[in-house]
Backbone bond lengths (Angstrom), bond angles and torsions (degrees), N, CA, C in turn:
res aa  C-N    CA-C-N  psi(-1)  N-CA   C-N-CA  omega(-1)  CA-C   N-CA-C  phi
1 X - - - 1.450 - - 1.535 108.69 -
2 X 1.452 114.45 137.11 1.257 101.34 -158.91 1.829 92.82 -93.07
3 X 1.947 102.00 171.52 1.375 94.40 177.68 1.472 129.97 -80.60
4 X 1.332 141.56 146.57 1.221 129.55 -171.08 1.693 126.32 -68.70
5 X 1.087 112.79 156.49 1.313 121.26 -160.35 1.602 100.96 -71.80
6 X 1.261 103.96 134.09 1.944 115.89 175.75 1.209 95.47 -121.67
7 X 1.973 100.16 133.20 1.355 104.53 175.25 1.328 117.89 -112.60
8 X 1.353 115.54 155.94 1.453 138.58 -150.01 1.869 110.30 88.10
9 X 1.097 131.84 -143.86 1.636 145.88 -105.12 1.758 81.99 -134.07
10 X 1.245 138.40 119.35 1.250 131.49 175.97 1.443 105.16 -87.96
11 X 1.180 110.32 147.86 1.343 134.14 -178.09 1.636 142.01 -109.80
12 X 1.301 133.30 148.90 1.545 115.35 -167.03 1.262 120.54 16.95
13 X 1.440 126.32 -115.00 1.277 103.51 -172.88 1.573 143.32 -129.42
14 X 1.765 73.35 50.55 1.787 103.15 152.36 1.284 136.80 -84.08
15 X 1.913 100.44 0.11 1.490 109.59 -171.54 2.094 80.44 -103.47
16 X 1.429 96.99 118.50 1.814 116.19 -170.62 1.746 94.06 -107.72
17 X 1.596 88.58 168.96 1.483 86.43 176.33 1.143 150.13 77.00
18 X 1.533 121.19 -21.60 1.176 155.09 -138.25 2.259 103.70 -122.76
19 X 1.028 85.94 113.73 2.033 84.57 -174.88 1.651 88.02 -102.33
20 X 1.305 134.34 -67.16 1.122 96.75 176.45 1.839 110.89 -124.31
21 X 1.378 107.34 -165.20 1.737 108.26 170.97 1.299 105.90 -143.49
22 X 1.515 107.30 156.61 1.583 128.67 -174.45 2.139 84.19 -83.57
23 X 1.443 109.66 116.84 1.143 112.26 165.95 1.960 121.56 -93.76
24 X 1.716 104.12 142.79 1.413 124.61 166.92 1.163 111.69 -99.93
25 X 1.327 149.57 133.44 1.245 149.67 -177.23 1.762 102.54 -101.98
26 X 1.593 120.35 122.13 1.706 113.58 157.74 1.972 113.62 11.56
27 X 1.177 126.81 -69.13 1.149 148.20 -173.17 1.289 113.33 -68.44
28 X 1.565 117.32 -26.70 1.871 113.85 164.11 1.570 100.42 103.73
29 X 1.997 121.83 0.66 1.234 124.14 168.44 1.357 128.00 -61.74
30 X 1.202 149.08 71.33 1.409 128.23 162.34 1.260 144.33 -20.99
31 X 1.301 107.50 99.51 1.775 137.56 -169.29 1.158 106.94 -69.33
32 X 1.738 119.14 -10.35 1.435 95.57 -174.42 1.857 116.65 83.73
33 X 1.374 95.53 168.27 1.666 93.85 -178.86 1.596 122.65 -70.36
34 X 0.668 158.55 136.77 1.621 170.49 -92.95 1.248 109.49 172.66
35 X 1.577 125.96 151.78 1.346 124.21 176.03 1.975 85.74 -98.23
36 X 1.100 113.16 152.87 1.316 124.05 160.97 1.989 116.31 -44.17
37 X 0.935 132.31 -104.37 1.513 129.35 145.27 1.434 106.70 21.80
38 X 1.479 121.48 -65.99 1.098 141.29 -139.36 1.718 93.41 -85.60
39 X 0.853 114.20 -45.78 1.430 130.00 177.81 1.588 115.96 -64.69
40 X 1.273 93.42 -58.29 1.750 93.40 -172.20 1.654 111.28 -69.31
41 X 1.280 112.50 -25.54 1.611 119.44 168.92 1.415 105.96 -71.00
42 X 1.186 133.72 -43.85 1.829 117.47 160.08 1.414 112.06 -69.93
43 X 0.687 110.95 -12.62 1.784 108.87 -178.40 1.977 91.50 -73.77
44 X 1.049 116.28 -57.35 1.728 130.80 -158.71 1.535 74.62 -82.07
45 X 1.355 158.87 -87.99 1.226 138.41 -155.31 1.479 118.73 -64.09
46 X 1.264 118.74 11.07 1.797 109.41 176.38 2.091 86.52 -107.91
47 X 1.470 112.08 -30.92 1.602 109.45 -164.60 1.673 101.37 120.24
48 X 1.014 121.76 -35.37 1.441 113.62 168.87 1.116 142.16 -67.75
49 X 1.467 115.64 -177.39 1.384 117.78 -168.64 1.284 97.16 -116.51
50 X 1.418 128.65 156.36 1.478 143.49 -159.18 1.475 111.73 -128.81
51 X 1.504 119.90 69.66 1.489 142.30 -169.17 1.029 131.17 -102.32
52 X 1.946 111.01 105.70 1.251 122.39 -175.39 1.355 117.06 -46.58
53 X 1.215 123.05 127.51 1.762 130.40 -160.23 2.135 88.61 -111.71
54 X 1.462 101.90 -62.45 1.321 91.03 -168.78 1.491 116.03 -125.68
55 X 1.810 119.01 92.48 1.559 118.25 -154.00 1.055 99.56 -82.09
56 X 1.405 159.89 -5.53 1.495 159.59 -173.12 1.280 97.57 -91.89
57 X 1.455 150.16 -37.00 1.273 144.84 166.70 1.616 121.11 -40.06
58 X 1.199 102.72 157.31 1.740 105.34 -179.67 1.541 95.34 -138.61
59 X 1.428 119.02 125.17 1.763 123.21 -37.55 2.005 117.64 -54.77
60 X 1.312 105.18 152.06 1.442 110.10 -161.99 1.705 92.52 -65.82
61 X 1.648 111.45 151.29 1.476 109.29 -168.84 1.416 83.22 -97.59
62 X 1.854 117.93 162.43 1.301 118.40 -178.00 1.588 74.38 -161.75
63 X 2.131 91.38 158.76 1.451 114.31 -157.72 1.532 107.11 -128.22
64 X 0.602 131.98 126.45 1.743 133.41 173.86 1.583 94.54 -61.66
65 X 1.457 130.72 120.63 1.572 119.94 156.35 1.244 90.06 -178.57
66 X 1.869 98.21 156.41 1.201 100.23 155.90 1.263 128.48 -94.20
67 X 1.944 102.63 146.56 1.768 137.02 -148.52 1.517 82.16 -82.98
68 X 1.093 146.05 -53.28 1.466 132.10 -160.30 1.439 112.89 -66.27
69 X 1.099 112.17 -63.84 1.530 123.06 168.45 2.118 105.10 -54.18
70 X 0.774 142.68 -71.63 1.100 146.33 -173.79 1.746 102.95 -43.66
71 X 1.344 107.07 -52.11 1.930 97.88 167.60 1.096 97.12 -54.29
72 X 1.181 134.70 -84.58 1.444 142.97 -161.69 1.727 105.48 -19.59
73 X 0.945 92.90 -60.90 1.857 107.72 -166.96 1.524 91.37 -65.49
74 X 1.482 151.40 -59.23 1.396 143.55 140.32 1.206 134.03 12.01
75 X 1.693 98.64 -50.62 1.386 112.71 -160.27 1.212 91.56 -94.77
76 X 1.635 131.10 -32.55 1.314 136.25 -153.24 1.856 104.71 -74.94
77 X 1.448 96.84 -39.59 1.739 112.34 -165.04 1.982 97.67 -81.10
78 X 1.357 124.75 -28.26 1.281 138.08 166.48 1.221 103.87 -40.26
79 X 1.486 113.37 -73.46 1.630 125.47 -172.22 1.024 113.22 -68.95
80 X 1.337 128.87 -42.93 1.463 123.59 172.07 1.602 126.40 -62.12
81 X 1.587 117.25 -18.58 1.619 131.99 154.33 1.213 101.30 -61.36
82 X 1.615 144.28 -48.17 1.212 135.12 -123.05 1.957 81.27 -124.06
83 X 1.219 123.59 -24.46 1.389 101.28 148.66 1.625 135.74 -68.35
84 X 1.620 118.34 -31.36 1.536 139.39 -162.28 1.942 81.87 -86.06
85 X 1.341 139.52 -7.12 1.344 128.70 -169.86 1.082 90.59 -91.05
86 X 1.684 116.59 134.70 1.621 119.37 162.18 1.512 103.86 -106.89
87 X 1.075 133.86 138.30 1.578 143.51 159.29 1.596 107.97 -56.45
88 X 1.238 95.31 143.33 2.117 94.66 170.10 1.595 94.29 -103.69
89 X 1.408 102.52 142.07 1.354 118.65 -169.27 1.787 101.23 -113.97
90 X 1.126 137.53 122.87 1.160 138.09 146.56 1.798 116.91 -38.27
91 X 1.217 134.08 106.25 1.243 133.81 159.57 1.198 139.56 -98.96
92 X 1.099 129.19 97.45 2.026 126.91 -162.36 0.980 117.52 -84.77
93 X 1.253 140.19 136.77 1.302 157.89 -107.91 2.195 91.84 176.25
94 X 1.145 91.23 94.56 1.988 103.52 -172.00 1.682 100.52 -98.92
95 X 1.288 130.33 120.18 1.989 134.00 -165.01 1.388 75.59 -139.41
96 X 1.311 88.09 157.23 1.776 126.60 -172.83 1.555 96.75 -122.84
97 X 1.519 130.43 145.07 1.548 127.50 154.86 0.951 123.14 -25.19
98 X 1.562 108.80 -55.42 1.672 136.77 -147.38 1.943 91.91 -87.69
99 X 1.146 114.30 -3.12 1.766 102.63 -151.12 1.329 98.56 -57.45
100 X 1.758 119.99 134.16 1.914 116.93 176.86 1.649 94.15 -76.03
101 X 1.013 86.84 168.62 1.292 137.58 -169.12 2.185 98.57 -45.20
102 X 1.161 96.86 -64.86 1.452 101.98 -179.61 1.570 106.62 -80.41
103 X 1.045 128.29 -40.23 1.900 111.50 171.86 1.805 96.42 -55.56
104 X 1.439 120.22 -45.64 1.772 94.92 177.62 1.050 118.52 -34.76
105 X 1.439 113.87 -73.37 1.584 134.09 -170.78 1.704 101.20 -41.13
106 X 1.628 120.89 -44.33 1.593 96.02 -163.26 1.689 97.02 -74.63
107 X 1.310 111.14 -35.66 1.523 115.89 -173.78 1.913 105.54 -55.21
108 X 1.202 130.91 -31.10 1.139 135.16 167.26 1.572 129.38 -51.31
109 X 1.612 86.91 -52.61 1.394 110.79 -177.52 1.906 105.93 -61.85
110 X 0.976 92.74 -34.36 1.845 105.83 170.91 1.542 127.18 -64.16
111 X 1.741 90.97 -46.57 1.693 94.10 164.51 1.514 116.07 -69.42
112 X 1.597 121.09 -49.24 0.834 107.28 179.80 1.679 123.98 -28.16
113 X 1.886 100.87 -70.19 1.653 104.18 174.41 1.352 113.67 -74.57
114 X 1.271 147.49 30.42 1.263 125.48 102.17 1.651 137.52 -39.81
115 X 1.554 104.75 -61.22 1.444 97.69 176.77 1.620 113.32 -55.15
116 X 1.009 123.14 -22.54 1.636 132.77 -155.35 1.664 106.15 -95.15
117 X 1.713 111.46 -5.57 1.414 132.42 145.32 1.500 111.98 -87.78
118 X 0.800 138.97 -42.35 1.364 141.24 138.80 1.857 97.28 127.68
119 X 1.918 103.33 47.63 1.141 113.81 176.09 1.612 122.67 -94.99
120 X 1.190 118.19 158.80 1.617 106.97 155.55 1.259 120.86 -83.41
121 X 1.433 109.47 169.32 1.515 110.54 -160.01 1.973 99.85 -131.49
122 X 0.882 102.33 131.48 1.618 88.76 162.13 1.497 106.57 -138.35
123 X 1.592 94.36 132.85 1.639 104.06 -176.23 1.071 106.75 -106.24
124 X 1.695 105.28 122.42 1.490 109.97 -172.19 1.557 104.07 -111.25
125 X 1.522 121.33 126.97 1.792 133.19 166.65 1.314 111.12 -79.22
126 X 1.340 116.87 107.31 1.514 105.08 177.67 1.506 85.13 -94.45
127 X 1.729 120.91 163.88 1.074 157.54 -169.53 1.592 105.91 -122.68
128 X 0.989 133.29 130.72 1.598 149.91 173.64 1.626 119.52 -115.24
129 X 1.337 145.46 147.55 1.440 120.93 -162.73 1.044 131.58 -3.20
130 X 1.426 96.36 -127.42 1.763 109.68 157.36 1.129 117.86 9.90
131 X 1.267 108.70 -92.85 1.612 123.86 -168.65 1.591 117.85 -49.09
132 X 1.203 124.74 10.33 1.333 110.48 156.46 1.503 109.51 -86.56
133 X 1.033 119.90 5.06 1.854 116.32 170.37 1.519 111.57 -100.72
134 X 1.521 104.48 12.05 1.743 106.95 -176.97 1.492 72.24 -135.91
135 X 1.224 128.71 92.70 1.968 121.16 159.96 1.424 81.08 -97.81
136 X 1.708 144.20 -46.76 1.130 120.41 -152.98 1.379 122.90 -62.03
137 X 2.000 116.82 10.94 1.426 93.83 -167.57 1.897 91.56 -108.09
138 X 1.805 90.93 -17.35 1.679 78.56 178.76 1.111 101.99 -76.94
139 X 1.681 143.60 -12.79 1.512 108.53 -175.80 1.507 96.08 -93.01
140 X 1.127 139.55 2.98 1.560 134.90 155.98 1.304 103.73 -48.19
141 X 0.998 110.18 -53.33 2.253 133.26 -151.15 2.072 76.97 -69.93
142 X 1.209 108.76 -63.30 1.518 105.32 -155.17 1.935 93.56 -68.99
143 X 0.864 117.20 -29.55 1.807 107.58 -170.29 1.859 96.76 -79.89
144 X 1.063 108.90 -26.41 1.624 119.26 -179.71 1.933 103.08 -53.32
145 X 1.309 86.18 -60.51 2.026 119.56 168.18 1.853 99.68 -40.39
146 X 1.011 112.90 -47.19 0.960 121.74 -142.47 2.270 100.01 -77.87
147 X 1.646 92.64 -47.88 1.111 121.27 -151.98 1.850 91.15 -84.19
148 X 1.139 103.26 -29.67 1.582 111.14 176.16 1.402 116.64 -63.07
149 X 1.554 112.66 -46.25 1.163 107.54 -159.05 1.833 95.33 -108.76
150 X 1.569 119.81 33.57 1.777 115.63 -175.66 1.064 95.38 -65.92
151 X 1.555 147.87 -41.94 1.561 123.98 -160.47 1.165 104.26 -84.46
152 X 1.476 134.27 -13.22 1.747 109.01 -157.13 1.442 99.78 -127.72
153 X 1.488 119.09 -1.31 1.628 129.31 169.08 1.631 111.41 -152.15
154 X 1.413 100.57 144.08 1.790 118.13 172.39 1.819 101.73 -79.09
155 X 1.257 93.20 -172.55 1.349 108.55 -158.35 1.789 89.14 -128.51
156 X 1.500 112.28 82.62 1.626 108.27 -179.56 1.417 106.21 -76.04
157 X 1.396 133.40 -47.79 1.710 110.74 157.23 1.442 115.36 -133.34
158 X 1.261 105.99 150.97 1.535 133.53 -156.02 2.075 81.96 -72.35
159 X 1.745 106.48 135.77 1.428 103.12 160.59 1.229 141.57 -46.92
160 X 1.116 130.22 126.75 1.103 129.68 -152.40 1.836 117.48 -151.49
161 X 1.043 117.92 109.98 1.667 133.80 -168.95 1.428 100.27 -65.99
162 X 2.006 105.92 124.07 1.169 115.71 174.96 1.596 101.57 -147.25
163 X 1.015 103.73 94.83 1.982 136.13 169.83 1.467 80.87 92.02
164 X 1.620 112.31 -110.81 0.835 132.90 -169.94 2.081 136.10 -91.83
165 X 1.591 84.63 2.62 1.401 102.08 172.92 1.398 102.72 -134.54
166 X 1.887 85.87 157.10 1.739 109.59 170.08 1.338 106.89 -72.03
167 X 1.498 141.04 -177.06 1.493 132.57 139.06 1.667 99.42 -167.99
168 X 1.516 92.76 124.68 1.417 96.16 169.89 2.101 105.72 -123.10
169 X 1.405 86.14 -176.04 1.727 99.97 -174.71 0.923 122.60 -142.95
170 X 1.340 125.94 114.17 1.652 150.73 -173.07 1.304 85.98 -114.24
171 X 2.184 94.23 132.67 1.037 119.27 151.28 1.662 120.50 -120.99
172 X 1.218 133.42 151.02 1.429 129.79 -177.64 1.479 101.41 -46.39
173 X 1.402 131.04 -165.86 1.416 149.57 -160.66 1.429 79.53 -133.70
């Protein structure tokens, strides 16, 4: 049964297979090629650990350091990416045909700081009776939307009628 898979950088003598390795010394010197054996016995006489850095290489490069501390420091730079990651959030933005003049503007003022979170936006036209026999003024209203916001967001899909609403999708630049 073979042994199970360990993740990250294999170590002493989990790195198998291997006759010799391209050696790193503690200090970042290149030792040159190494017999395998030869390596892991200076590795155990300095106190260190003897850690395959690059296994796709021919011969595989390996590092004198210590494996405890070196995960650690791994794990540390992991979490600290996975805090600096922001998610893109979908944000909806709901307009009427009829919308006056100043509900645009506050509804604008909103997209704007959306993009300025660095979200997408989708502006959805709902339609009420009538007014599905006037769609040409909401897709005016949405190309209006459209033309406002060209420098600071793209146009990820063109408006488009679904039952009874428009809905288009702005993403930041």
């Amino acid at each position: 049964m073979p042994a199970p898979q360990k993740d990250g950088p294999r170590a002493n003598r989990d790195i198998r297979g291997v006759r010799d390795v391209q050696l790193i010394d503690q200090d970042g010197q290149n030792k040159g090629v190494v017999p395998f054996f030869d390596a892991l016995a200076m590795a155990e006489e300095i106190g260190l650990d003897l850690v395959e850095i690059a296994p796709n290489s021919v011969p595989p490069v390996c590092k004198f350091l210590d494996y405890g501390r070196f995960r650690f420091n791994e794990q540390k730079k992991q979490n600290e990416a996975r805090k600096r990651q922001k998610t893109v959030e979908v944000k909806e933005i709901k307009l009427r045909p009829g919308i006056d003049k100043h509900d645009y503007d506050v509804k604008m003022k909103a997209v704007h700081r959306f993009f300025e979170e660095g979200d997408k936006v989708k502006v959805t036209l709902r339609f009420r009776g009538r007014e599905m026999a006037h769609q040409d003024i909401g897709l005016r209203l949405l190309e209006r939307v459209k033309v406002e916001t060209a420098e600071i967001a793209k146009v990820e899909s063109e408006p488009m009628l679904e039952g009874r609403q428009m809905i288009m999708i702005l993403a930041p630049r």
